[in-house]
C-alpha positions as CSV (number, residue, x, y, z in Angstrom):
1,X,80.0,55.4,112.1
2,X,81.3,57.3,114.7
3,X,80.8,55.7,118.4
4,X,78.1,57.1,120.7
5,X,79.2,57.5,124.3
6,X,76.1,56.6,126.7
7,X,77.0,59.0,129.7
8,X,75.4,57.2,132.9
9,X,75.9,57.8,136.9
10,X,78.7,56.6,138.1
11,X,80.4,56.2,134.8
12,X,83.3,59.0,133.8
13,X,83.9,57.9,130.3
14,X,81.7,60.2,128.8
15,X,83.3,63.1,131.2
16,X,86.5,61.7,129.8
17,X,84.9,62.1,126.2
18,X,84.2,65.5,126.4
19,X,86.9,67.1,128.4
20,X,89.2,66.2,125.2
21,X,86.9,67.9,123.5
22,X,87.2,70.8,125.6
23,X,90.8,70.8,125.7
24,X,90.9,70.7,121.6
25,X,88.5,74.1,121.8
26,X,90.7,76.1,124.1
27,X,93.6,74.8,121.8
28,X,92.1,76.2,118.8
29,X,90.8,79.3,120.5
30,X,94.5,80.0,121.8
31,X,95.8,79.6,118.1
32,X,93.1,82.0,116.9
33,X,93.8,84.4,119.6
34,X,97.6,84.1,118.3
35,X,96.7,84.3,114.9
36,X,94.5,87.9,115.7
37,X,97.5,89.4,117.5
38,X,100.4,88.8,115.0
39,X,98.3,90.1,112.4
40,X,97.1,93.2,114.6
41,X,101.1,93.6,115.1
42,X,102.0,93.0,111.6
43,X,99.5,95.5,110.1
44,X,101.8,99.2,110.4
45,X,104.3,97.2,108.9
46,X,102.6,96.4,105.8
47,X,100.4,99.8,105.4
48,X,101.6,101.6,102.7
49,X,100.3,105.6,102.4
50,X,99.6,107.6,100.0
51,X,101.2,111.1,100.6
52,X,100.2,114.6,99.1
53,X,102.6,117.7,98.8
54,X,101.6,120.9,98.1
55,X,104.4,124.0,97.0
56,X,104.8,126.4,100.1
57,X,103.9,129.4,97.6
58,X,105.2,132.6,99.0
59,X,106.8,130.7,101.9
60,X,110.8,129.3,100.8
61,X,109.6,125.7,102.2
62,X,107.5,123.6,104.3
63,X,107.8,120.3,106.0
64,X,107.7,118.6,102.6
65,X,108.2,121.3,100.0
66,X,111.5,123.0,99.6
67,X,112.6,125.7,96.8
68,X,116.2,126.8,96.3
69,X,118.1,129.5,94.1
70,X,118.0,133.1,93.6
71,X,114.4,134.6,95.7
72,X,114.2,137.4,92.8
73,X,113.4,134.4,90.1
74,X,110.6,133.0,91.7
75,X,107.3,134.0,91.2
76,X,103.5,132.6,92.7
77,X,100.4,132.9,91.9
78,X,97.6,132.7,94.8
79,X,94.0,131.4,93.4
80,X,95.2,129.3,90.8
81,X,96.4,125.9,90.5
82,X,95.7,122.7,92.1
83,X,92.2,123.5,94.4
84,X,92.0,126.9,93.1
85,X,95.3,127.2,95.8
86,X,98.2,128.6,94.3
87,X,101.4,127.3,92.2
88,X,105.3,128.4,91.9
89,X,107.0,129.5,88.7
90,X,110.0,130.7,86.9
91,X,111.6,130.7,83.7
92,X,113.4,128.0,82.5
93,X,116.9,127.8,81.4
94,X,120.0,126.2,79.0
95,X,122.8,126.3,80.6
96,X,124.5,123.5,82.1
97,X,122.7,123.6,85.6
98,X,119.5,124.3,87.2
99,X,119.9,128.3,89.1
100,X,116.0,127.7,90.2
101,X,115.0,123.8,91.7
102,X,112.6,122.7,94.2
103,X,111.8,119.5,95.6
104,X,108.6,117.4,97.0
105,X,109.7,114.9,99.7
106,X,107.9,111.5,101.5
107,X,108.2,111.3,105.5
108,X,111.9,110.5,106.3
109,X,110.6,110.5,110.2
110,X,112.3,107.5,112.1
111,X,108.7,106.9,113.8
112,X,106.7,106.6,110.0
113,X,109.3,106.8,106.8
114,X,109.0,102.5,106.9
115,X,105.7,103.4,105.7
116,X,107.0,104.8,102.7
117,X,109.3,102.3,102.1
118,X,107.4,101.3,98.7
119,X,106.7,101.4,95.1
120,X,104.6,104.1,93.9
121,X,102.9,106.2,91.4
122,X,104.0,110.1,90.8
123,X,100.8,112.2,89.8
124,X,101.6,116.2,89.8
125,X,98.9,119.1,89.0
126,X,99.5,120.7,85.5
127,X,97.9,124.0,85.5
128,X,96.2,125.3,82.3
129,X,97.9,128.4,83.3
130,X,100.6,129.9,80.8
131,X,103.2,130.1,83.3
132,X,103.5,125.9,83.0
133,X,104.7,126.4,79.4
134,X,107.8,124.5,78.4
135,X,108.0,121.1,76.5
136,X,110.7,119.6,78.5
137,X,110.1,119.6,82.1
138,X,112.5,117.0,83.7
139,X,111.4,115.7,86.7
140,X,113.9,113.7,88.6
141,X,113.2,110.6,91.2
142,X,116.5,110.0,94.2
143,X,115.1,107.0,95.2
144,X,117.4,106.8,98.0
145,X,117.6,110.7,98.7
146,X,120.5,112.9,97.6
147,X,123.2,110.2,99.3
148,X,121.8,108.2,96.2
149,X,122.0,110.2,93.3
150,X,119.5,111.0,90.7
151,X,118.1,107.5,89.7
152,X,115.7,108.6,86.7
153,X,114.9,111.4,85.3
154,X,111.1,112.1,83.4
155,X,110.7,114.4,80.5
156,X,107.1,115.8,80.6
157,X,105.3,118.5,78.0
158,X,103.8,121.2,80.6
159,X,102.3,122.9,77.8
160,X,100.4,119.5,76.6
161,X,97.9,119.3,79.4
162,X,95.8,121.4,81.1
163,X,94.3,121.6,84.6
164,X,95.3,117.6,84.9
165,X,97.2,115.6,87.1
166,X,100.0,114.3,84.8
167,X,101.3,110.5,85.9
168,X,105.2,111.4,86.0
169,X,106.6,108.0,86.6
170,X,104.4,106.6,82.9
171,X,105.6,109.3,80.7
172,X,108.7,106.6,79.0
173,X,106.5,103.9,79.0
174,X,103.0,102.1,79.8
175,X,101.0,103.1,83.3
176,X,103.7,102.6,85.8
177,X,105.3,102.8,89.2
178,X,109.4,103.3,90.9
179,X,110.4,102.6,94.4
180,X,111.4,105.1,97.3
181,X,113.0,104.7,100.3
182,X,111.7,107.5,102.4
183,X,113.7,106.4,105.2
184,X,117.2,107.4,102.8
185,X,115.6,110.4,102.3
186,X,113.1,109.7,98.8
187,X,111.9,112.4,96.6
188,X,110.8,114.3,93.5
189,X,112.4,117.5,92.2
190,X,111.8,119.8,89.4
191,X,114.8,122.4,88.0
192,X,114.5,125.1,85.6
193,X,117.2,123.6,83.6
194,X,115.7,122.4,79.9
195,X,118.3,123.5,77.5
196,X,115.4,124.4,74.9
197,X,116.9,127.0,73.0
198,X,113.8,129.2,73.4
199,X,113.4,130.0,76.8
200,X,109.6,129.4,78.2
201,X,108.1,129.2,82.1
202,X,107.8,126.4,84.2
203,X,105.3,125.5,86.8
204,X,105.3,123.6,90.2
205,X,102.6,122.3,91.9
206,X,100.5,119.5,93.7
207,X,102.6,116.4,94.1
208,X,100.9,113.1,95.0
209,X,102.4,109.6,95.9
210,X,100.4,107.0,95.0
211,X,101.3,103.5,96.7
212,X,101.1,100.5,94.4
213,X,98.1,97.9,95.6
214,X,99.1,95.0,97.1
């Protein structure tokens, strides 16, 4: 059994006693306090965002959202798509090249990209319009920007779904994820290029990043 200390006038063991039990507290409560601040530091480090990107429409681009090729072959449509908002499209084509692309892009800022440094899910809005009407849409992931090259590429049916958010990165295989680098510069992009010998439209839309859990 543990000893009992009699404390008694004129007797400092018991002072003794307790002031090592005092010292043990403040010990514990300094490695606590430690503990509380490493993790408070350590926590934008390890948060991991999801990020939405919507087409610019009528505008060329926006912050995350850029469209390229000839202005005459692209076309929008205001109070449709994703949110009843609007969606891009143009027709697609067989040569050996893209004329039409555009491309939905995480933060590269210096001050927030590392929180896009991650594995995630691709979701993008499929209209049930006719204007997302071709078979072989191929989306393409640069992991590491365009200093990286194309590191996959996704074939999705357009004119399978309707009024859906389609999960890009699953479509050759089970429910899964690939990794970006946002501070190299990660994206999506989507060309009119299918080489389907009947020439259909293709639609853009609502992109979404979806980090993996922990």
């Amino acid at each position: 059994m543990p000893q009992r200390v009699n404390v008694i006038a004129g007797d400092n063991r018991g002072d003794e006693n307790w002031g090592m039990v005092a010292m043990r507290r403040r010990r514990v409560m300094l490695v606590m306090m430690f503990t509380v601040v490493l993790s408070l530091t350590a926590s934008p480090a390890l948060a991991h965002l999801q990020h939405n990107v919507d087409d610019a429409c009528a505008s060329p681009d926006s912050t995350y959202f850029s469209r390229f090729g000839p202005e005459q072959f692209w076309h929008w449509i205001t109070g449709n798509g994703y949110n009843n908002g609007c969606f891009i499209w143009t027709t697609t084509t067989a040569g050996t090249s893209s004329v039409n692309y555009a491309e939905w892009y995480l933060p590269s800022q210096p001050e927030i990209c590392s929180g896009y440094v991650h594995d995630f899910y691709v979701d993008t809005w499929i209209d049930g319009d006719y204007h997302f009407g071709t078979t072989s849409a191929l989306y393409r992931r640069w992991r590491y920007g365009h200093g990286g090259g194309i590191t996959e590429t996704y074939k999705v049916s357009q004119a399978a779904l309707a009024d859906v958010f389609k999960r890009v990165t699953s479509v050759n295989g089970p429910p899964t994820y690939d990794h970006f680098d946002a501070c190299k510069g990660g994206l999506m992009s989507l060309g009119d290029l299918t080489k389907e010998t009947t020439q259909h439209y293709i639609g853009w839309d609502y992109m979404k990043y979806i980090p993996k859990p922990h």
